[in-house]
Every structure is written in structure tokens, then in C-alpha cells.
Backbone bond lengths (Angstrom), bond angles and torsions (degrees), N, CA, C in turn:
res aa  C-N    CA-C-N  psi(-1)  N-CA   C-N-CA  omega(-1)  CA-C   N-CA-C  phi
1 X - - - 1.454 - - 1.534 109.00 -
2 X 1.233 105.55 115.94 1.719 101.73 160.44 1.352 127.33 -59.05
3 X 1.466 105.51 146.26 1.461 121.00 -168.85 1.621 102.04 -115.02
4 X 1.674 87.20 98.25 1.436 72.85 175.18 1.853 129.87 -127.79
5 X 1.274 71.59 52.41 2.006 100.10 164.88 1.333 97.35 -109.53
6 X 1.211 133.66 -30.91 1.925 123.35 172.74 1.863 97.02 -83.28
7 X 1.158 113.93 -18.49 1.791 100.80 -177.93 1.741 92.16 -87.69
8 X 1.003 141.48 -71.30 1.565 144.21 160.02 1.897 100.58 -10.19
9 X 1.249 132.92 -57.97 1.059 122.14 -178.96 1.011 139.69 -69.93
10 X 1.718 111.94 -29.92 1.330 135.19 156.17 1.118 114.57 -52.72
11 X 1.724 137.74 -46.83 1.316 145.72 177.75 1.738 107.74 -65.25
12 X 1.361 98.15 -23.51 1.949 96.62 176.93 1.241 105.73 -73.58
13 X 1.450 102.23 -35.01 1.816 114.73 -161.39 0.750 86.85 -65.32
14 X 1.011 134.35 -83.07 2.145 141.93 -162.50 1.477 110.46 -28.95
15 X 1.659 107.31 -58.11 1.655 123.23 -143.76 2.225 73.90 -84.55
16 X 0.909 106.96 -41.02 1.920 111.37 164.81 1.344 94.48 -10.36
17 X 1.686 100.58 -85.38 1.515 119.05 -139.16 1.436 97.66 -77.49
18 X 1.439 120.82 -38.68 1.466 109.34 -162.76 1.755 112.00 -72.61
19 X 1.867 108.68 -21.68 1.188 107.99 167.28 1.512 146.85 -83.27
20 X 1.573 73.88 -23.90 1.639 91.07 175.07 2.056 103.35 -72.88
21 X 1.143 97.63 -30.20 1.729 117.61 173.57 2.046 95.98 -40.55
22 X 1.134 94.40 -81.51 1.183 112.04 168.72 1.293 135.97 -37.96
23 X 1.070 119.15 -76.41 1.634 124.51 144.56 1.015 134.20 5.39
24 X 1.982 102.23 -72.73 1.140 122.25 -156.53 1.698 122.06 82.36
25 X 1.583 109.72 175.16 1.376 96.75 165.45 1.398 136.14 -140.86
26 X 1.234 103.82 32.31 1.665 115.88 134.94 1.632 125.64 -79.94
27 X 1.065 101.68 -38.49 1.458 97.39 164.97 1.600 112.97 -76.27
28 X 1.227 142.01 -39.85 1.337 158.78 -163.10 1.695 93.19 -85.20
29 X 1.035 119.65 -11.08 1.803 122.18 166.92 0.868 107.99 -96.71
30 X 1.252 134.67 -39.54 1.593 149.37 -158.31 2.068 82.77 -81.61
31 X 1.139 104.64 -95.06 2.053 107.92 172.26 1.556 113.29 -1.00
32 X 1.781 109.33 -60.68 1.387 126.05 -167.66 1.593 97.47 -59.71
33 X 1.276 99.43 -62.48 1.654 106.20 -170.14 1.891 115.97 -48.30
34 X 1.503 97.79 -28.00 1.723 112.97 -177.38 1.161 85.68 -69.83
35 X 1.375 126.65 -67.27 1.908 115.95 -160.44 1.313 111.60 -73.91
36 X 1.243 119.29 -11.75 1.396 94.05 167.04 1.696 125.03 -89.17
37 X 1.272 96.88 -27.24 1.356 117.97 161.38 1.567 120.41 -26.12
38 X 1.633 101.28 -61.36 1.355 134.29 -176.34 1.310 108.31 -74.38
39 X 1.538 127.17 -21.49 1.491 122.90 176.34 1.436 96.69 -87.32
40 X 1.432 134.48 -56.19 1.223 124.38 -140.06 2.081 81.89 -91.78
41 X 1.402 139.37 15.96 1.153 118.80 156.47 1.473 110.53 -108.02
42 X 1.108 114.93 -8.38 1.674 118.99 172.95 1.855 100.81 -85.08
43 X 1.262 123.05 -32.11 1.157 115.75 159.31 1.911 125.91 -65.47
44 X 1.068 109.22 -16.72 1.584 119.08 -156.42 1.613 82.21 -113.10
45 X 1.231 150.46 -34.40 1.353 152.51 141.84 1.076 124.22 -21.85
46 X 1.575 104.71 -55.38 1.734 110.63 -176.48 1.262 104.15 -85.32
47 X 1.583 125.98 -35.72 1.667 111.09 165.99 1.175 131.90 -43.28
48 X 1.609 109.28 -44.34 1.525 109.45 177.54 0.900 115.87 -74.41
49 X 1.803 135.46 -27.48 1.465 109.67 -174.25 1.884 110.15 -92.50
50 X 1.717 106.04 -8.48 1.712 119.64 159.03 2.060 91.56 -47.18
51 X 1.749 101.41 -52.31 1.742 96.55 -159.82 1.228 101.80 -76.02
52 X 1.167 131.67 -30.92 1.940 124.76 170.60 1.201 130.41 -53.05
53 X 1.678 113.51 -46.48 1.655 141.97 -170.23 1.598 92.34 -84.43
54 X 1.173 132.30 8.86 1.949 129.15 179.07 1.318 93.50 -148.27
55 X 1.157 136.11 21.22 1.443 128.48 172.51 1.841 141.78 55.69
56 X 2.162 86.10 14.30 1.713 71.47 -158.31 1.892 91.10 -103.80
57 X 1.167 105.92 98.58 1.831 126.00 160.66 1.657 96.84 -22.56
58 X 1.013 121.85 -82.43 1.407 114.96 -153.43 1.376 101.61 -79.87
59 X 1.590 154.66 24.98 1.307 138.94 92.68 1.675 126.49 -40.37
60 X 1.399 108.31 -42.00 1.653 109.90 162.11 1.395 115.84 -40.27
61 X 1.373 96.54 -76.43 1.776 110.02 -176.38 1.467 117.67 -38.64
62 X 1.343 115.39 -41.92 1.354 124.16 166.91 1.529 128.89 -54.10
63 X 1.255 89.89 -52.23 1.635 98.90 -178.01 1.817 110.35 -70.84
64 X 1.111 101.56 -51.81 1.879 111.29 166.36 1.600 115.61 -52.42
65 X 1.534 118.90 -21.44 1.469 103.50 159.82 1.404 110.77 -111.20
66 X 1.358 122.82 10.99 1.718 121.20 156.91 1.624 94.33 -85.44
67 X 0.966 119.55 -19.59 2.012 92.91 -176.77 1.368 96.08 -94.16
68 X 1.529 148.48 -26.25 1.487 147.51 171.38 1.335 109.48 -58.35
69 X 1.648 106.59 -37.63 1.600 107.80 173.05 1.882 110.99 -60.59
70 X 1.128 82.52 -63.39 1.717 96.51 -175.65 1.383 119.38 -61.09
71 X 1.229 123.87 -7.22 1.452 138.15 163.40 1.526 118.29 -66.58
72 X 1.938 98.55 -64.35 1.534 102.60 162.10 1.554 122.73 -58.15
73 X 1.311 109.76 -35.85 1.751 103.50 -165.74 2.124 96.45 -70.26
74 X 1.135 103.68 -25.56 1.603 91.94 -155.00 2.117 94.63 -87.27
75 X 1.684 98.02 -14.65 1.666 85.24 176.84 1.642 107.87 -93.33
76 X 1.431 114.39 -20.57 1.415 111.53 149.07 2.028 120.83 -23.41
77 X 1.635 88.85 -78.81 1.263 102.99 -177.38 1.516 125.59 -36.63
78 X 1.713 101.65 -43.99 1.124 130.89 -178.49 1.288 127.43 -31.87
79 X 1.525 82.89 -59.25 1.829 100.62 169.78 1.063 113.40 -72.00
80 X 1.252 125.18 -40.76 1.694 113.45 -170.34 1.413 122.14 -76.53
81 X 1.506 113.70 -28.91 1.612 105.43 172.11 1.488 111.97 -77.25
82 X 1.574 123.28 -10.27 1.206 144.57 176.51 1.577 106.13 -71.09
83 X 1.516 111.29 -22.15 1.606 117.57 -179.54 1.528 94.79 -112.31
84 X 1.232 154.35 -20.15 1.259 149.01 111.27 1.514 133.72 1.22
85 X 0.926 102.72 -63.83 1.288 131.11 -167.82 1.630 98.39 -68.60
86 X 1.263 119.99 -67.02 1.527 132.59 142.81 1.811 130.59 19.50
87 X 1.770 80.78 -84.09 1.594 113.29 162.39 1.590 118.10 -77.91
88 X 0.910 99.20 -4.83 2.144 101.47 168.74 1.163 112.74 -96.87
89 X 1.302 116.78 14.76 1.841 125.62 178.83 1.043 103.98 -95.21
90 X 1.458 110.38 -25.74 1.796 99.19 -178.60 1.597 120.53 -59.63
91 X 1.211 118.39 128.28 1.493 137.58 179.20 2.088 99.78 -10.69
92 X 1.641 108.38 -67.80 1.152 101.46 -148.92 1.726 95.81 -74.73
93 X 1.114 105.91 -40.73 1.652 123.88 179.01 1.860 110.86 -36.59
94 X 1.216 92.57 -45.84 1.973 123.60 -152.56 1.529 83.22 -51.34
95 X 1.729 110.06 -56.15 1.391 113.14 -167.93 1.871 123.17 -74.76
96 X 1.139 110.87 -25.79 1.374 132.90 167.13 1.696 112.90 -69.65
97 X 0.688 103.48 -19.09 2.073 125.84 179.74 1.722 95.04 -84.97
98 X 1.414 122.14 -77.93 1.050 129.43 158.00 1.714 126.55 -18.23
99 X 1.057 115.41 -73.54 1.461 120.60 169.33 1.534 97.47 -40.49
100 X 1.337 98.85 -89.36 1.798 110.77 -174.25 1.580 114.02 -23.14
101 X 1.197 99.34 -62.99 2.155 100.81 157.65 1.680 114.16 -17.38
102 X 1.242 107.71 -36.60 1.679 95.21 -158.56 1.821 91.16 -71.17
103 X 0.953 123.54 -45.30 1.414 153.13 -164.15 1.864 86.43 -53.51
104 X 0.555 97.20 -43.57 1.730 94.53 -163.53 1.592 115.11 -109.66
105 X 1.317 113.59 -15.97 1.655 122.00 147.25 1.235 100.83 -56.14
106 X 1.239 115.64 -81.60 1.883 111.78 179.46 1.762 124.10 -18.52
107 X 1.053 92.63 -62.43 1.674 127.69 -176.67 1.742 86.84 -57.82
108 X 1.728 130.30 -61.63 0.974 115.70 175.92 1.686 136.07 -49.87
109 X 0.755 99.10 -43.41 2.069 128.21 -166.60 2.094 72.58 -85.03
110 X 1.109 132.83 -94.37 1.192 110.01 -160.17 1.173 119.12 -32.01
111 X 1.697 135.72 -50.23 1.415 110.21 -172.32 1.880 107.02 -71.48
112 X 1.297 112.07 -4.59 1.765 104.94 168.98 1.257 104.72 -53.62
113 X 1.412 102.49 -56.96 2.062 113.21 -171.57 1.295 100.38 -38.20
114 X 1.598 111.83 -75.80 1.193 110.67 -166.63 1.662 130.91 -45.12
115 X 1.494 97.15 -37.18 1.918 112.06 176.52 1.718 89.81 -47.95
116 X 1.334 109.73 -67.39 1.514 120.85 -136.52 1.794 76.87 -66.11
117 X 1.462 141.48 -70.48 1.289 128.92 -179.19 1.451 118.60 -19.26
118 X 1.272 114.66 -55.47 1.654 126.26 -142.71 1.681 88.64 -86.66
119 X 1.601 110.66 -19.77 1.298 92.31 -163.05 1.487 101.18 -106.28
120 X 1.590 121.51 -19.10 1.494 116.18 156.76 1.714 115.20 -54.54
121 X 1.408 122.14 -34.97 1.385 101.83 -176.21 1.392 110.75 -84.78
122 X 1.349 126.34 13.96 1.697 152.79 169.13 1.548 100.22 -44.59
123 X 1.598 87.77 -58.02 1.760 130.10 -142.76 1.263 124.83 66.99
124 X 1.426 97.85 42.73 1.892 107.63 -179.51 2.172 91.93 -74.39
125 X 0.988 104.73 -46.43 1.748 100.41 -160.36 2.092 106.01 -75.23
126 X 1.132 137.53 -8.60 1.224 159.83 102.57 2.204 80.79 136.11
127 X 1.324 115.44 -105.34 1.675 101.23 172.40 1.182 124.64 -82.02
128 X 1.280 122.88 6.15 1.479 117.05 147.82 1.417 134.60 -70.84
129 X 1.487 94.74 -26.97 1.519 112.42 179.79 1.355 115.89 -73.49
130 X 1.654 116.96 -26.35 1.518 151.64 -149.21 1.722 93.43 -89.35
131 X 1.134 104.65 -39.58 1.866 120.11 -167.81 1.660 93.30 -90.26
132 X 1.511 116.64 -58.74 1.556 86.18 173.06 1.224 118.74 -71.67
133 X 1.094 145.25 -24.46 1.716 131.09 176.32 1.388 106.96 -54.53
134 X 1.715 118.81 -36.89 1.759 98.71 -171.79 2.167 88.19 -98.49
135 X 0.777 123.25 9.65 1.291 106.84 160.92 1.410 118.70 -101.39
136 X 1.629 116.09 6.91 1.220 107.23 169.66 1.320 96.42 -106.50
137 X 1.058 123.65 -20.14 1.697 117.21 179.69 1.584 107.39 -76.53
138 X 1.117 109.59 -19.74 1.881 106.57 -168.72 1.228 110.01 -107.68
139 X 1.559 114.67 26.85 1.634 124.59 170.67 1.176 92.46 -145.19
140 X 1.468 101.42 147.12 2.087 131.34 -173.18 1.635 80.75 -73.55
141 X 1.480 113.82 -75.37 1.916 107.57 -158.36 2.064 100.27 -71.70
142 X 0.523 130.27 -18.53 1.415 98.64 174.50 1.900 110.57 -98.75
143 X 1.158 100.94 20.74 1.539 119.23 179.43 1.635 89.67 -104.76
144 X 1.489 133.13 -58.51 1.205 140.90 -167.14 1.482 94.95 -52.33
145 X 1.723 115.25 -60.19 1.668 120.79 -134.60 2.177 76.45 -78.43
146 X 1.655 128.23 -48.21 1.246 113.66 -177.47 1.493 129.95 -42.30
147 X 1.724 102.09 -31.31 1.548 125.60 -177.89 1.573 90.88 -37.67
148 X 1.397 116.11 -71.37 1.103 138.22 -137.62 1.723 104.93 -105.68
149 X 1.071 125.73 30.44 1.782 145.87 156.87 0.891 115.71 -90.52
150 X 1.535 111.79 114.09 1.497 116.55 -164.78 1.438 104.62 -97.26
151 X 1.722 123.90 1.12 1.660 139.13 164.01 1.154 93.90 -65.85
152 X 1.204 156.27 -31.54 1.222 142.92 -133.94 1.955 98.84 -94.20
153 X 1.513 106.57 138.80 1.206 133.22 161.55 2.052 104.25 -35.68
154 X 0.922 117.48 129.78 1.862 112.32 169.45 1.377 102.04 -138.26
């Protein structure tokens, strides 16, 4: 039987390197930092309306000044890899930026894997999601790389 949550990962890996290639990796930090950004507020989203739909306010309040926090810290960031990014134009740099890119395409496309994992055993994707859960269970490395998904349900 084909596994095709290890063929899906391989195609991240690849489309990884050739973008992060591309990219670079000040910009390809700047990307990383957006999706993670975007996970841990789509996570901090579903808490509050989990804390609205059960009534408990001061889980609200909490979560509404962790996303004000995380709003400022990530436009902080914003600017500075934005002044980064800048100084990686220089000729010898430009190409050293490049390399380093591959490193962080990877790093990108893996936390995709992991979303798209963490969120099939959700059961947001309904029998698609069903096929990667037993194709991550019926392979040693995508059993290893789940070990170590910090999306994952505990």
C-alpha cells in the first residue's frame, strides 16, 4: 500500500529546499515567524471561543491579552528581520542568505506537515485525515517526526 503522507512530505521537503533556495533566509525567517504566528493565534482563537461557549470570562481575558501580546511581539519582529533582510542584499551576504534559506524552507514545510498531521488527528480533513492517521501510524519515520509535534492533541 502506498503511503501517501511520506509521498506528501517528500514533495514539502523538496518544494522546502527549492523555496527556501529562493527566498532566502531572512525573508524565509520572516515567512516562518508569519506561520507560526498564525498557528499559535488560530490556537489562542479556538481557546477563547472553547472560553466564551463554557462561560469562564477570566480564561477570555487571558487569552485576549495573549493575542495583544503576540500581535505587538510579532510586529516588533517584523521590523527587524525587515531591517535584516535589507543588509542580506549585500553581494557577498545575498549568496550566504540563499544557502541558509534551504535550512529554513525545510524548517518551513515541516511545521506545514506537522499542522496538516495534528489537524487530521483533529478530524478537521474527515477520510483524508483517517488515511493520514493510519499512515502515520504504519511508518517508523512519520511515527518518529509525530513523536516530536508539538500540534499534537496530549
Amino acid at each position: 500500500m502506498i503511503n501517501t503522507t511520506l509521498i506528501i512530505g517528500m514533495i514539502l521537503g523538496i518544494a522546502g529546499i527549492y523555496i527556501g533556495f529562493k527566498v532566502g533566509f531572512t525573508k524565509g525567517i520572516s515567512h516562518l515567524v508569519a506561520l507560526i504566528a498564525t498557528i499559535l493565534t488560530l490556537f489562542l482563537l479556538l481557546m477563547l471561543t472553547a472560553s466564551i461557549q463554557t462561560g469562564q470570562s477570566r480564561n477570555s481575558v487571558i487569552t485576549v491579552i495573549i493575542l495583544v501580546i503576540l500581535g505587538t511581539v510579532y510586529g516588533i519582529v517584523k521590523v527587524l528581520l525587515k531591517s535584516a533582510h535589507k543588509v542580506s542584499e549585500l553581494p557577498l551576504l545575498h549568496q550566504l542568505d540563499k544557502i541558509a534559506g534551504i535550512l529554513v524552507g525545510l524548517l518551513w514545510m515541516t511545521a506545514i506537515y506537522m499542522l496538516l498531521i495534528s489537524l487530521s488527528y483533529r478530524g478537521l480533513f474527515g477520510p483524508f485525515g483517517e488515511q493520514v492517521i493510519s499512515d502515520v501510524e504504519n511508518n517508523g519515520i512519520l511515527t518518529l517526526i509525530n513523536k516530536y509535534n508539538i500540534l499534537m492533541p496530549r
